[in-house]
GUVO-41770 format. One record per residue (C-alpha): residue number from 0; residue in one letter; chain; x, y, z. Coordinates in nm, 4 decimals, padded with zeros to 6 digits, always signed. Layout:
N
+-----+-----+-------+----------+----------+----------+
:   n : res : chain :       px :       py :       pz :
+-----+-----+-------+----------+----------+----------+
: NUM :   a :     A :        X :        Y :        Z :
...
+-----+-----+-------+----------+----------+----------+
This chain:
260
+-----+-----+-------+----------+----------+----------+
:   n : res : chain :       px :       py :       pz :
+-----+-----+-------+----------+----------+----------+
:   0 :   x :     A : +00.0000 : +00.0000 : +00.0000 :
:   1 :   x :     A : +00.1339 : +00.3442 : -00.0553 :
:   2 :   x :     A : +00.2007 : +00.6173 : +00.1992 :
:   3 :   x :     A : -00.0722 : +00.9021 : +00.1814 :
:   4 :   x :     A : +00.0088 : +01.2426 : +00.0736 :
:   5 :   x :     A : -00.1645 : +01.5621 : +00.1864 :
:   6 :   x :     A : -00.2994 : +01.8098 : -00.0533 :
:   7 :   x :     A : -00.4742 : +02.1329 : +00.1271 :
:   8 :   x :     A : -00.6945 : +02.3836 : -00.0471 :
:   9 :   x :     A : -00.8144 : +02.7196 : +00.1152 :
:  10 :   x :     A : -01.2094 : +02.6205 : +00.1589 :
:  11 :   x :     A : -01.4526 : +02.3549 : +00.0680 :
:  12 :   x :     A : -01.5560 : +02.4933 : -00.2676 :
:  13 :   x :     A : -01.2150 : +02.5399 : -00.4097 :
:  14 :   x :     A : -01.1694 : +02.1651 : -00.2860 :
:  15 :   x :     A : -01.4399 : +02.0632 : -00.4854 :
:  16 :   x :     A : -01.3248 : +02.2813 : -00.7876 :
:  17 :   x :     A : -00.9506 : +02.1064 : -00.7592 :
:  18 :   x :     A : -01.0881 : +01.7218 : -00.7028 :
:  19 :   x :     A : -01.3650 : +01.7450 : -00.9894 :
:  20 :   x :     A : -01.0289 : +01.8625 : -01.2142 :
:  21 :   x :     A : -00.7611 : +01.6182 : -01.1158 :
:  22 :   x :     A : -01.0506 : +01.3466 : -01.1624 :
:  23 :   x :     A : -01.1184 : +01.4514 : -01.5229 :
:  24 :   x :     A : -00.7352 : +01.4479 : -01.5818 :
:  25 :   x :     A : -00.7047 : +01.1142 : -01.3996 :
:  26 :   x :     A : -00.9861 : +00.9236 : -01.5974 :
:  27 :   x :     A : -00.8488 : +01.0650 : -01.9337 :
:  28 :   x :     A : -00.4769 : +00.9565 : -01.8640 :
:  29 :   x :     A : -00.6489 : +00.6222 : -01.7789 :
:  30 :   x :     A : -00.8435 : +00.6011 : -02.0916 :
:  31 :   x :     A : -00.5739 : +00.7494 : -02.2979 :
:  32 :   x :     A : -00.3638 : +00.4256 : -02.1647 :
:  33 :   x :     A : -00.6112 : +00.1110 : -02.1699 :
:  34 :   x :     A : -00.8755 : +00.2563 : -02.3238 :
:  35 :   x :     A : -01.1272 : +00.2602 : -02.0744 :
:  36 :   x :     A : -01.1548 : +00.4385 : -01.6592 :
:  37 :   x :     A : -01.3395 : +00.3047 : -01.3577 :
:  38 :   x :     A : -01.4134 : +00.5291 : -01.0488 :
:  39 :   x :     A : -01.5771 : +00.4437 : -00.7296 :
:  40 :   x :     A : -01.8055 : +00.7122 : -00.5990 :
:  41 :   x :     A : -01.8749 : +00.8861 : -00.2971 :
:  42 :   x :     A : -02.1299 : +01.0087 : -00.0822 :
:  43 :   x :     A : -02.1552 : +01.3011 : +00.1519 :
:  44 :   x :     A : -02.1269 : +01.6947 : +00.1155 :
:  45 :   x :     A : -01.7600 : +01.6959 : -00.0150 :
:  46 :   x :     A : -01.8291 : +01.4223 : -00.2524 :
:  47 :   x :     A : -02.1493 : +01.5336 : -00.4298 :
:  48 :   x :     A : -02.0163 : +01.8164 : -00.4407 :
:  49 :   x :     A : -01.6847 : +01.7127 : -00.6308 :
:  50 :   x :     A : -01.9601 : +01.5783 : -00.9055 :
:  51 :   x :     A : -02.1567 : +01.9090 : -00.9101 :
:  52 :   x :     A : -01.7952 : +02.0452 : -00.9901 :
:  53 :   x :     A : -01.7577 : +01.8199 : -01.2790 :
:  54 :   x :     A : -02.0843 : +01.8440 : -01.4092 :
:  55 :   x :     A : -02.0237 : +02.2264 : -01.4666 :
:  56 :   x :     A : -01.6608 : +02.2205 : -01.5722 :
:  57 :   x :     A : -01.6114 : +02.2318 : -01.9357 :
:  58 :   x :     A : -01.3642 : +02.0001 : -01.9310 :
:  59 :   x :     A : -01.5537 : +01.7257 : -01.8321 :
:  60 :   x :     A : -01.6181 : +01.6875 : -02.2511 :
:  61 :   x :     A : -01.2969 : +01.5709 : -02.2309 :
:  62 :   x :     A : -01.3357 : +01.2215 : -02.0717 :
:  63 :   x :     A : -01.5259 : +00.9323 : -02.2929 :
:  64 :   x :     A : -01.8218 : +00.8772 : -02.0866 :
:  65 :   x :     A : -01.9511 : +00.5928 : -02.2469 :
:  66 :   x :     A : -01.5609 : +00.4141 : -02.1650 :
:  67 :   x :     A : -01.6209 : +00.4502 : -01.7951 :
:  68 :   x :     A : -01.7147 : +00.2203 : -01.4938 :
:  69 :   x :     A : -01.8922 : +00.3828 : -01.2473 :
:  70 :   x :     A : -01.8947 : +00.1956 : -00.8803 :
:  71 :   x :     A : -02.0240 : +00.2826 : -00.5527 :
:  72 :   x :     A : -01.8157 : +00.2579 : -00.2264 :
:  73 :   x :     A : -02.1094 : +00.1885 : -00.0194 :
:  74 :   x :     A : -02.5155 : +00.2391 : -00.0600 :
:  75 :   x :     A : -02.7765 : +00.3030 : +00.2203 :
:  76 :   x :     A : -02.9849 : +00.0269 : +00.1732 :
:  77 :   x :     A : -03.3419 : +00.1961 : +00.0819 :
:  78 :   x :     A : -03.5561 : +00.2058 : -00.2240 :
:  79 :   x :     A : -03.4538 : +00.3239 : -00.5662 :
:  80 :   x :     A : -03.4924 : +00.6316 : -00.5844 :
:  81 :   x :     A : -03.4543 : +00.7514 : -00.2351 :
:  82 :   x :     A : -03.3454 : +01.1162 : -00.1826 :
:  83 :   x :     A : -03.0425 : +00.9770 : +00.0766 :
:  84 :   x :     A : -02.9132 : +00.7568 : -00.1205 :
:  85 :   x :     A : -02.5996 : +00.8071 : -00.2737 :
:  86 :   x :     A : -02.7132 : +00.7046 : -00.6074 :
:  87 :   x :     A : -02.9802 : +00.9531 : -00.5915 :
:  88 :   x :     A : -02.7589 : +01.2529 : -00.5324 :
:  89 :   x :     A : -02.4924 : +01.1244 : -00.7667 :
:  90 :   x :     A : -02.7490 : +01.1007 : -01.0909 :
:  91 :   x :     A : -02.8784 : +01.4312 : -00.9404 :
:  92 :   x :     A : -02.5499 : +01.5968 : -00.8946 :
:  93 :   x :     A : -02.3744 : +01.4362 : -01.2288 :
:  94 :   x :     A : -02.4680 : +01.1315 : -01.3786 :
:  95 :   x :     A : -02.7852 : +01.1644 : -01.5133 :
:  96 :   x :     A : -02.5798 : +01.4901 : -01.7231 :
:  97 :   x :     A : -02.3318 : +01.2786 : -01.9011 :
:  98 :   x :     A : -02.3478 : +01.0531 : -02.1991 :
:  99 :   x :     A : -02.2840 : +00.7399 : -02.0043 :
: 100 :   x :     A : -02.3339 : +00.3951 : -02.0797 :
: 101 :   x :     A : -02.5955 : +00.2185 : -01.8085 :
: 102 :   x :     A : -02.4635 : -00.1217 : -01.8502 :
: 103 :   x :     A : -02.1071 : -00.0267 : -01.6893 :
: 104 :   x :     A : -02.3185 : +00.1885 : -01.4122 :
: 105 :   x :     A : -02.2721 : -00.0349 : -01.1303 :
: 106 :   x :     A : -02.5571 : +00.0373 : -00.8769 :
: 107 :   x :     A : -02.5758 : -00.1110 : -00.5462 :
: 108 :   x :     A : -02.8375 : -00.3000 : -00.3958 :
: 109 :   x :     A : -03.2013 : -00.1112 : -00.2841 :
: 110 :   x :     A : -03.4714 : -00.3717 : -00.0637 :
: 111 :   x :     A : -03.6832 : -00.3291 : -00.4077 :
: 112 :   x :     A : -03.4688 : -00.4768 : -00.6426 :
: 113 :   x :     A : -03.4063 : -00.8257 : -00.7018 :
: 114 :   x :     A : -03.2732 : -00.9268 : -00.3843 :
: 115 :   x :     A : -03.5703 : -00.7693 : -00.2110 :
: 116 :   x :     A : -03.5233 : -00.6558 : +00.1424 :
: 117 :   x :     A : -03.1923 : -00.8619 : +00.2034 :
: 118 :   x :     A : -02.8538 : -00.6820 : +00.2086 :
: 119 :   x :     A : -02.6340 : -00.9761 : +00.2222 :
: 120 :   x :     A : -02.7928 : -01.0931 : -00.0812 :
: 121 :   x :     A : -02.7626 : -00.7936 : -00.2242 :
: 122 :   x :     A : -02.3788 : -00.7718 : -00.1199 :
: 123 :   x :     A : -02.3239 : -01.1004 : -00.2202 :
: 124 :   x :     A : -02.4452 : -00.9717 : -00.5691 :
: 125 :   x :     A : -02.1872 : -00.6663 : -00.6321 :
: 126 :   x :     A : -01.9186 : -00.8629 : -00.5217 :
: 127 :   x :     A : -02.0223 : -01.1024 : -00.8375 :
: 128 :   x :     A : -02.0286 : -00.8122 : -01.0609 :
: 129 :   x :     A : -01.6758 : -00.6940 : -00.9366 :
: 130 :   x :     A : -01.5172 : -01.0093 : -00.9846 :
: 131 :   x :     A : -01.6760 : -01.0436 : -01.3297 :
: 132 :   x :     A : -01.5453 : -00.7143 : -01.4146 :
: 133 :   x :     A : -01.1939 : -00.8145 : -01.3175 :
: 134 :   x :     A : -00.9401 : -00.9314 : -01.5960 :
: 135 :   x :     A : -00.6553 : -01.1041 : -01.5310 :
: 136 :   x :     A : -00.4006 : -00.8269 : -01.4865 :
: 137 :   x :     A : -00.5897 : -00.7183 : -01.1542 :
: 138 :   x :     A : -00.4915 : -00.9901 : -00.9904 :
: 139 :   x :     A : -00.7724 : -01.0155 : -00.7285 :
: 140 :   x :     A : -01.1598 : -01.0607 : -00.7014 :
: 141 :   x :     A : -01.1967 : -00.6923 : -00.7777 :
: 142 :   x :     A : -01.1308 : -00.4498 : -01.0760 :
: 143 :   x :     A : -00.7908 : -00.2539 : -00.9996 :
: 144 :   x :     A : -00.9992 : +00.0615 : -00.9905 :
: 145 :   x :     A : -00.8440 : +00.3922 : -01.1350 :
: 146 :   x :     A : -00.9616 : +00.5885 : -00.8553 :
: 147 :   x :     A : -01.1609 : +00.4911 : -00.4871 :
: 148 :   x :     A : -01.2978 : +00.8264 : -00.3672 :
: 149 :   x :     A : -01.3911 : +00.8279 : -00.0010 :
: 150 :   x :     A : -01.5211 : +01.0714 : +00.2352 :
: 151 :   x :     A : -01.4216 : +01.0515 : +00.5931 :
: 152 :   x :     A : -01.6557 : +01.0942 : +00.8653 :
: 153 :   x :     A : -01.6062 : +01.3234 : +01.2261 :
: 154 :   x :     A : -01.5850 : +00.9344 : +01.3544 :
: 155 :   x :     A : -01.2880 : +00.8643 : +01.0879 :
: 156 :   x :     A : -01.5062 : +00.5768 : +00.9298 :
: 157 :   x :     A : -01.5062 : +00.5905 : +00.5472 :
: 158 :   x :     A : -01.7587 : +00.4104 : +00.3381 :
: 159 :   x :     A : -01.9519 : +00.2352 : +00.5959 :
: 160 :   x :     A : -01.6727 : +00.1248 : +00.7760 :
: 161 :   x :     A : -01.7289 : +00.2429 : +01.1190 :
: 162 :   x :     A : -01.4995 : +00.1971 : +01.4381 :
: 163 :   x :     A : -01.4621 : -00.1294 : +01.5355 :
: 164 :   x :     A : -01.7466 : -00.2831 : +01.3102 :
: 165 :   x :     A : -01.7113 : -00.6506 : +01.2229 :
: 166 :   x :     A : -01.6406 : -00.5688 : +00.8618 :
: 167 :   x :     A : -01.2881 : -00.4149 : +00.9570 :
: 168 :   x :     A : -01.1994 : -00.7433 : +01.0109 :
: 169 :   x :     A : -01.3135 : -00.8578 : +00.6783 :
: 170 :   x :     A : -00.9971 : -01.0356 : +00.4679 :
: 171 :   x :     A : -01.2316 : -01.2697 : +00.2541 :
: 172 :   x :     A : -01.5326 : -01.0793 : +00.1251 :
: 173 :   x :     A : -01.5157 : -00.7360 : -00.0905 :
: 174 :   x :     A : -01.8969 : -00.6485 : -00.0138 :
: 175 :   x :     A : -02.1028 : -00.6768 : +00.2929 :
: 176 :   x :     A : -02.3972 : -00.5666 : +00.4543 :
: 177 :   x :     A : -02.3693 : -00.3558 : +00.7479 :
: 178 :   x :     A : -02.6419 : -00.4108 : +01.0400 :
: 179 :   x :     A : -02.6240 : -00.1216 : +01.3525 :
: 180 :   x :     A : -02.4633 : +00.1599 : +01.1839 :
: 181 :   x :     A : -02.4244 : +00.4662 : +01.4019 :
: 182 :   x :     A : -02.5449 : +00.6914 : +01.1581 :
: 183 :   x :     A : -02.8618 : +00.6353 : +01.0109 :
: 184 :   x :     A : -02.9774 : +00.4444 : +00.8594 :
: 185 :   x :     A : -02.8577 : +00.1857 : +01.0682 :
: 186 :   x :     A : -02.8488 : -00.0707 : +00.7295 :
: 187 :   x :     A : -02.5918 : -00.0249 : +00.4536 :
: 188 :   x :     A : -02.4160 : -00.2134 : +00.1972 :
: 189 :   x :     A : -02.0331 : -00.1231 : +00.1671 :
: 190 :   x :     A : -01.6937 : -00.2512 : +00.0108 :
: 191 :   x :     A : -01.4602 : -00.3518 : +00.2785 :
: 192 :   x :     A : -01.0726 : -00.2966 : +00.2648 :
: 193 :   x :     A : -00.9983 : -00.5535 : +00.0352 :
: 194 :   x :     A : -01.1703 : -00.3861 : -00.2297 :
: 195 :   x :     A : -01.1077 : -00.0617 : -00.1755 :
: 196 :   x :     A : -00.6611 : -00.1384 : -00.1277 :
: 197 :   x :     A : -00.7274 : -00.2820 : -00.4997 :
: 198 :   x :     A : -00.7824 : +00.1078 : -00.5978 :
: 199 :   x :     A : -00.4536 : +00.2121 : -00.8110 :
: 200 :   x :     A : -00.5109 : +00.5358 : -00.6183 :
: 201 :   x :     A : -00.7566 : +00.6059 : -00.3279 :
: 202 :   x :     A : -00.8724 : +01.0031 : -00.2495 :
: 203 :   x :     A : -00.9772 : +01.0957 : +00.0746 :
: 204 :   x :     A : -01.1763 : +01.3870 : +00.0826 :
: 205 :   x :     A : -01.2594 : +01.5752 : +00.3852 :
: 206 :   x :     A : -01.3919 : +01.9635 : +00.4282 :
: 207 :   x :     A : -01.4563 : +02.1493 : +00.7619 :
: 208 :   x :     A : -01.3200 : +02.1843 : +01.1108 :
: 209 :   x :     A : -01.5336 : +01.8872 : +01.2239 :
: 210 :   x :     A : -01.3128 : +01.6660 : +01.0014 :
: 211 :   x :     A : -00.9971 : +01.7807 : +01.2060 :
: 212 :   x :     A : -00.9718 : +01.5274 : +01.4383 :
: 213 :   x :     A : -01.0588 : +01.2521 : +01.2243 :
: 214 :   x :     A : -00.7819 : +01.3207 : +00.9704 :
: 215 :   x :     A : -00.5257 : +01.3773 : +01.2355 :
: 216 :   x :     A : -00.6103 : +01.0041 : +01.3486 :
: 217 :   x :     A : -00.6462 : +00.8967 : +01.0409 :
: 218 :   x :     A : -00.2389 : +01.0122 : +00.9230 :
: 219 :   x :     A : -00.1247 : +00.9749 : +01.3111 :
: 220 :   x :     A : -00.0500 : +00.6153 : +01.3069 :
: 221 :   x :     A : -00.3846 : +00.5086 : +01.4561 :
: 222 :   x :     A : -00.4947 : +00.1117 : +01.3931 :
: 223 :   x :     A : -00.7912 : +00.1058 : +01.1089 :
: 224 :   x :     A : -00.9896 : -00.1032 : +01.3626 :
: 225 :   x :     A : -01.0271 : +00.2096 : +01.5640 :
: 226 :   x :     A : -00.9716 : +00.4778 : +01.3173 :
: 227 :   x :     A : -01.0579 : +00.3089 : +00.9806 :
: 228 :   x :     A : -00.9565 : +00.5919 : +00.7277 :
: 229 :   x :     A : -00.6292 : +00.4569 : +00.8809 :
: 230 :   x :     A : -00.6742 : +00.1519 : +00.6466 :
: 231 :   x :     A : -00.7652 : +00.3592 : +00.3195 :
: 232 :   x :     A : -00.5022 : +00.3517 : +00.0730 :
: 233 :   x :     A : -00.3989 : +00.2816 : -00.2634 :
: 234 :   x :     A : -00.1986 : +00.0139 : -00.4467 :
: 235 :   x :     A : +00.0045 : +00.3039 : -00.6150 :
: 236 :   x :     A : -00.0948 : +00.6407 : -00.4120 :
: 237 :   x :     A : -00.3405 : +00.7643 : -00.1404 :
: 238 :   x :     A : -00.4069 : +01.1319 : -00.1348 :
: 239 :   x :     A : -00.5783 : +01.3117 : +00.1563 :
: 240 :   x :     A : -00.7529 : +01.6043 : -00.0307 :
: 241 :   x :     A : -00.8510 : +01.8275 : +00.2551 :
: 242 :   x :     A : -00.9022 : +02.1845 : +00.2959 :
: 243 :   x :     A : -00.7583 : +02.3991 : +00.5362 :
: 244 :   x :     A : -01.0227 : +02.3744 : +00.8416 :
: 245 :   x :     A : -00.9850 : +01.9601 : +00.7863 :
: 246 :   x :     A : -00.6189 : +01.9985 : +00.7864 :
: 247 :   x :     A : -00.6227 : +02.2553 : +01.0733 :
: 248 :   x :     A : -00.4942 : +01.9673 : +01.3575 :
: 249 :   x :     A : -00.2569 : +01.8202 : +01.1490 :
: 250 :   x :     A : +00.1322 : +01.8558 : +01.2618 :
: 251 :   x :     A : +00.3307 : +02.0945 : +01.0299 :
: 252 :   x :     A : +00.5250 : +01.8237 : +00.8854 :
: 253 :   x :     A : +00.1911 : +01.6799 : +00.7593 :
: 254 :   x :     A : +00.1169 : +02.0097 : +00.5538 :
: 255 :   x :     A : +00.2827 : +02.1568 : +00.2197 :
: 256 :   x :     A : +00.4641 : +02.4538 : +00.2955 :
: 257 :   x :     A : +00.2463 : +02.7862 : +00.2805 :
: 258 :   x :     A : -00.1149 : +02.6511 : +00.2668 :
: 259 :   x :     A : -00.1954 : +02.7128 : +00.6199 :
+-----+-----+-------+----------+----------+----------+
């Protein structure tokens, strides 16, 4: 896994403004080499918002929609449709503005599709459509995804990976369901690290002071069992793309010179 690297904007917007950019730039060096780009998305204010971004930037015309995979890193498990889910805010925010295809949109499960209201069944499910979208060259059950965004939470869980949840003990499974979350609601659907260390790179967004503490755990040496943004990194790079309120408790070696 690689060792994160911190990247600190001025506010939240401009953080927004700079992810939705170095995605766009990210996907097309991606397609440029093998053709085709896979992204996992996030939920949460910083992460809809990095799609809003995108969906207004004119250089979003210059990624081939149609040769992208578009994953979730976890799903609140409610209907289709449901204003808090993050597929709803992700067509809202971006995806239902782009040209892509809908057979390489990878939604996760909702109680009224065809697993009705079971999210291990439904878990069990995505993790079949990962590993059938994995080749060879991945080496694992998983596609080697260009880029695993995450946000991070004021509890330092990412995805629905919460502190010392069963599923941070996970080693086998890429997908689970996730019973008793702390934040509602309490039922969720969510890669575990297994999937997510497959990313070549994984960005870790946070924005706001109440992120602080979090992110100082999270690059502090904590254990991902207690501080599981601790656990979130990339085969070939992790970036922590923060802005300065998130990065505010961070120690001055953490920080790029003259951003704070």
């Amino acid at each position: 896994m690689s060792a994160p690297t911190v990247v600190v904007h001025p506010d939240g917007g401009l953080l927004a403004k700079a992810v939705a950019a170095r995605l766009v730039t990210r996907l097309v060096d991606a397609q440029t080499a093998r053709g085709s780009a896979s992204v996992v998305l996030t939920g949460g204010g910083v992460g809809i918002a990095v799609l809003a971004e995108l969906a207004r930037a004119p250089a979003r015309d210059a990624v081939d929609w149609r040769r992208l995979d578009v994953w979730w890193g976890d799903e609140r498990f409610l209907p289709t449709g449901d204003p808090e889910r993050n597929e709803t805010q992700a067509r809202a925010a971006l995806l239902d503005h782009i040209p892509l295809d809908p057979r390489r949109v990878h939604v996760m499960p909702a109680p009224d599709g065809p697993d009705g209201d079971s999210p291990e069944r439904g878990a069990e499910r995505y993790a079949a459509d990962l590993a059938a979208a994995a080749r060879p060259e991945d080496h694992g059950r998983v596609p080697s995804f260009d880029v695993c965004l995450l946000g991070i939470g004021p509890d330092s869980h990412v995805a629905s990976l919460f502190p010392e949840h069963p599923a941070l003990y996970e080693e086998e499974r890429t997908v689970v369901a996730v019973h008793g979350s702390p934040k509602p609601p309490p039922v969720r659907v969510s890669l575990t690290f297994p999937a997510i260390r497959a990313a070549r790179e994984v960005w870790v967004l946070a924005s706001g002071a109440g992120k602080a503490d979090a992110v100082r755990l999270a690059l502090g040496g904590a254990g991902p069992v207690q501080v599981p943004a601790a656990g979130a990194r990339g085969r070939a790079r992790t970036l922590f793309l923060l802005d300065r309120d998130a990065a505010s408790r961070l120690p001055a070696d953490l920080v790029p010179p003259g951003v704070m």
